[in-house]
C-alpha positions as CSV (number, residue, x, y, z in Angstrom):
1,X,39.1,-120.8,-51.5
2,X,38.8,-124.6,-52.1
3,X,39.9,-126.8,-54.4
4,X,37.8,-128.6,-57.6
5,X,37.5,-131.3,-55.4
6,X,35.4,-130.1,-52.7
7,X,33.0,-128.2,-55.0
8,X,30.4,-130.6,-55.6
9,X,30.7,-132.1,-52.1
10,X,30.2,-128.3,-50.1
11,X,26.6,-128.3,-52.3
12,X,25.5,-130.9,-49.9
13,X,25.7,-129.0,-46.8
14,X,23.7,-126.2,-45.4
15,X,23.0,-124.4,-41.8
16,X,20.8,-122.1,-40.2
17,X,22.2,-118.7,-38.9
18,X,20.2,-115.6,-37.7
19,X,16.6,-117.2,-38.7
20,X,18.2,-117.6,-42.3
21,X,19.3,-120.8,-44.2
22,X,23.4,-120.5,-45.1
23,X,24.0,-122.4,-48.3
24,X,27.4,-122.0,-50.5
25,X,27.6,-119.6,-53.9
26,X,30.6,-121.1,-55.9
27,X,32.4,-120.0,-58.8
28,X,34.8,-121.3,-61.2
29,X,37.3,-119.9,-64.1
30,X,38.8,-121.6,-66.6
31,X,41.5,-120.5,-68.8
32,X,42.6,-121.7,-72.2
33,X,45.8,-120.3,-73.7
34,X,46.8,-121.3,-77.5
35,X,49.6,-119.9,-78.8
36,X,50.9,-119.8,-82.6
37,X,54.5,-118.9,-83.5
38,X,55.0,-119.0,-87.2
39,X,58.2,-121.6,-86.8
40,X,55.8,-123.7,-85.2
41,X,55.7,-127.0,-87.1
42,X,53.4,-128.6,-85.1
43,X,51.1,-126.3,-84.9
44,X,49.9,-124.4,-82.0
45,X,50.3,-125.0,-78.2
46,X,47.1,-125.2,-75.8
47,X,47.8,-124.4,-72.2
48,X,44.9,-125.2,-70.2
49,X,44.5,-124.0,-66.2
50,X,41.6,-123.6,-63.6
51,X,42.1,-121.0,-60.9
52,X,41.3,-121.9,-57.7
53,X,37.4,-122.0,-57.0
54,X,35.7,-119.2,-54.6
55,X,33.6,-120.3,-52.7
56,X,30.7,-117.6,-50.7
57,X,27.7,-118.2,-48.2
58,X,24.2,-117.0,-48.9
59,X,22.0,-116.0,-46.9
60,X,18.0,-117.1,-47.8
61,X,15.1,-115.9,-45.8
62,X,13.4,-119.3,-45.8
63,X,10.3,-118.6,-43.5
64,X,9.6,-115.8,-45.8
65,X,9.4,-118.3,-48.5
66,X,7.3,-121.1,-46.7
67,X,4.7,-118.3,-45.1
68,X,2.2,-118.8,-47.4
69,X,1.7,-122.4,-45.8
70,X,1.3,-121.4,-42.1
71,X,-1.2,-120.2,-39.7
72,X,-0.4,-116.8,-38.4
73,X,-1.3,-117.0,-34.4
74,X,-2.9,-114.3,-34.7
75,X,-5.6,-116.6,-36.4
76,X,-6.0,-118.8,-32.9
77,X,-6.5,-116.3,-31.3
78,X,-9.2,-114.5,-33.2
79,X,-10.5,-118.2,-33.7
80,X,-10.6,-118.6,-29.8
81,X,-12.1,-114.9,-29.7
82,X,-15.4,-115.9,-32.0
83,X,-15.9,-119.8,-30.9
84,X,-15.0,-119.5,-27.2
85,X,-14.2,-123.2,-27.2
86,X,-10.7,-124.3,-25.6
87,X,-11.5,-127.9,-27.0
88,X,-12.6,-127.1,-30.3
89,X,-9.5,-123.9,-30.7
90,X,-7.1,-127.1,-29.1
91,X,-8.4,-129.7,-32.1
92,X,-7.6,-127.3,-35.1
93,X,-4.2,-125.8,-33.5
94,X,-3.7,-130.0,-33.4
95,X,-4.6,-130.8,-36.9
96,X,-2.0,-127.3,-38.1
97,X,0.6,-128.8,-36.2
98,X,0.7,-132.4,-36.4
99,X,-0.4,-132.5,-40.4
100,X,2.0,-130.3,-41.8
101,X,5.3,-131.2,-44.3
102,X,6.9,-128.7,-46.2
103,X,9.9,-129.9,-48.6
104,X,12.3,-127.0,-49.7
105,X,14.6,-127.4,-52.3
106,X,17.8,-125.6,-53.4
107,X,18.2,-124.9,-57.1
108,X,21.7,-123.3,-58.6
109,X,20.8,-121.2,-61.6
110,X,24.2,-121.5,-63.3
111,X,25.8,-118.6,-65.2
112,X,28.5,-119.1,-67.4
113,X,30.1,-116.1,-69.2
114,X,33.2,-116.4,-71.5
115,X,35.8,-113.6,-72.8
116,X,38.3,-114.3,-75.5
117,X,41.2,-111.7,-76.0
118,X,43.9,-111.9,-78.8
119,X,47.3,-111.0,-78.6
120,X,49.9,-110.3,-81.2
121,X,53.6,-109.5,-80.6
122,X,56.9,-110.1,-82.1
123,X,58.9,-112.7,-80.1
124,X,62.6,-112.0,-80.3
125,X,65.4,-114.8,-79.2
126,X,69.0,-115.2,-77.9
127,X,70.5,-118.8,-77.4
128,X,73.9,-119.2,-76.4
129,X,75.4,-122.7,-77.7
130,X,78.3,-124.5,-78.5
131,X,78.9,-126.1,-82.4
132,X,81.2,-127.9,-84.2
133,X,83.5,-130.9,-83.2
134,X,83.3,-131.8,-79.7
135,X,81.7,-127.9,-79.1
136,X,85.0,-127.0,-79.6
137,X,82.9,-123.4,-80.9
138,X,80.4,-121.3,-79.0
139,X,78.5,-118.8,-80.5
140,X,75.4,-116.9,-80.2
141,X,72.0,-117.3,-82.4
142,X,69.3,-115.2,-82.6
143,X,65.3,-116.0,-83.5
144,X,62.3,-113.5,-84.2
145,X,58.8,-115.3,-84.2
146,X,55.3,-113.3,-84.8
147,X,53.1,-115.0,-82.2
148,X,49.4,-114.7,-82.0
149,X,48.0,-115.8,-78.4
150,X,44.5,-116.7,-77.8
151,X,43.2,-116.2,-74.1
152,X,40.0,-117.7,-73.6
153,X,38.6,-117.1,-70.3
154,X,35.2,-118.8,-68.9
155,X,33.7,-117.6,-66.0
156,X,31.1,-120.4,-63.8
157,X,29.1,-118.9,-61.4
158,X,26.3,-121.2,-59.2
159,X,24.0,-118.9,-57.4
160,X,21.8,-121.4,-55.3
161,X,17.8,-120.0,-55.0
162,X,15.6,-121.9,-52.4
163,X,11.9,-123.2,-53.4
164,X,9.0,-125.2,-52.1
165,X,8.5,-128.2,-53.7
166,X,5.9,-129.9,-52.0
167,X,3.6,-128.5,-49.1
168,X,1.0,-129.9,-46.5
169,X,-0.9,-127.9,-44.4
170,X,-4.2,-128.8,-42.5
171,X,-5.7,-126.3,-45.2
172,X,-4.1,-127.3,-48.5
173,X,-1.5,-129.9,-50.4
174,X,0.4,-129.7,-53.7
175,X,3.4,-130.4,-55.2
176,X,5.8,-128.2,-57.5
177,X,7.2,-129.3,-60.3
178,X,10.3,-127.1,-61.8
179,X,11.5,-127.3,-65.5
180,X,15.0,-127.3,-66.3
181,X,16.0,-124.0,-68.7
182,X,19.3,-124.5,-70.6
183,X,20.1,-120.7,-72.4
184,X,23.0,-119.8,-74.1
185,X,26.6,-118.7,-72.5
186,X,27.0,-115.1,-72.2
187,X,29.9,-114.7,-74.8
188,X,32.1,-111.1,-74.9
189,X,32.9,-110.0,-78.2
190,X,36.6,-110.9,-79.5
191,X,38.8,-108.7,-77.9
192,X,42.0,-107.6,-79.9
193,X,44.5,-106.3,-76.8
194,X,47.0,-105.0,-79.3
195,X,49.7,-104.4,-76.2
196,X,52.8,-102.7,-76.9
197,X,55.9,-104.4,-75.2
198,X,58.7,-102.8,-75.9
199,X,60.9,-105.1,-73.7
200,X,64.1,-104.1,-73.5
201,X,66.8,-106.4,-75.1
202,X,68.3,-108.1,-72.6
203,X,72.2,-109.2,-72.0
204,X,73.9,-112.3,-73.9
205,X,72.8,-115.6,-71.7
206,X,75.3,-117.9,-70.3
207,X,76.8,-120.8,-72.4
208,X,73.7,-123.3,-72.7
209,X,71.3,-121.1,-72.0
210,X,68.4,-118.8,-73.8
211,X,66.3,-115.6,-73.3
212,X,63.7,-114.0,-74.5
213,X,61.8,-110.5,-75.2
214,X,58.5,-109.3,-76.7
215,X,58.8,-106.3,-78.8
């Protein structure tokens, strides 16, 4: 777990573990809460929070991806085989060594998914409060609100994939260009939860003081 802070900056790092390149799978989740009470005069509260980010390694098999721009050995050696020529087999394992550039690039294909659930309850009140000259009087007031509340959860997920981008061997160059795809959010259809509280009515409050239960 790391904070929104250190997402971007953990993209810029990578390592090499077990013959495979170790680059960082993040995800991120949103959530948007609004809430309508029908006493609410100025209209409905947003309550806006980001869970902490996960953060995962991925492994990626990066010689598998960059083999189509070597020269298996077993080459020289069959080359050696047929030409018998130590100077000549020297030359070419020369020119496969010493003009070769691969450039590998990591890509995030970004997911986003979001789910929006609707709840509706009954929001039932007790405030305990003084009144009247000086609060000379206490006395205890009741409220009942019907309150809808509107989750709206979005889900960020960056998978990283590795690709060539540009590769020169002693047998071939050419560079790769990629096209950025932009598709649609994978939306969940509105979800009505329709709970059924039921929370029991709890005791008076002190003086000063409020509660409140969900039926």
């Amino acid at each position: 777990m790391v904070n929104a802070r250190n997402v971007a900056n953990i993209k810029d790092y990578f390592t090499i573990k077990d013959g495979n390149l170790i680059v960082a799978k993040t995800k991120t989740v949103d959530k948007n809460i609004v809430t309508s009470r029908d006493d609410d005069v100025l209209g409905p509260s947003t309550d806006k929070s980001r869970e902490p980010n996960v953060i995962e390694t991925v492994p990626i098999d990066y010689k598998s991806i960059i083999s189509q721009y070597t020269t298996p050995i077993s080459f020289f050696i069959e080359l050696g085989t047929v030409t018998r020529n130590p100077e000549f087999l020297e030359k070419v394992a020369d020119l496969a060594k010493n003009n070769a550039r691969i450039e590998l690039t990591i890509i995030d294909t970004i997911e986003t998914e979001t789910t929006t659930q609707v709840d509706q309850f009954k929001l039932n009140g007790k405030i305990s409060e003084r009144y009247g000259a000086h609060g000379a009087y206490e006395q205890e007031r009741t409220t009942s609100n019907d309150v809808t509340q509107t989750t709206t959860i979005t889900t960020t997920t960056a998978t990283p994939r590795l690709v060539v981008t540009y590769a020169r061997t002693w047998f071939c160059e050419q560079t790769i260009n990629y096209t950025k795809m932009l598709t649609n959010p994978q939306i969940s259809p509105l979800e009505n939860l329709g709970y059924i509280y039921n929370e029991p009515e709890p005791a008076t409050p002190p003086l000063g003081s409020s509660v409140y239960w969900r039926v």
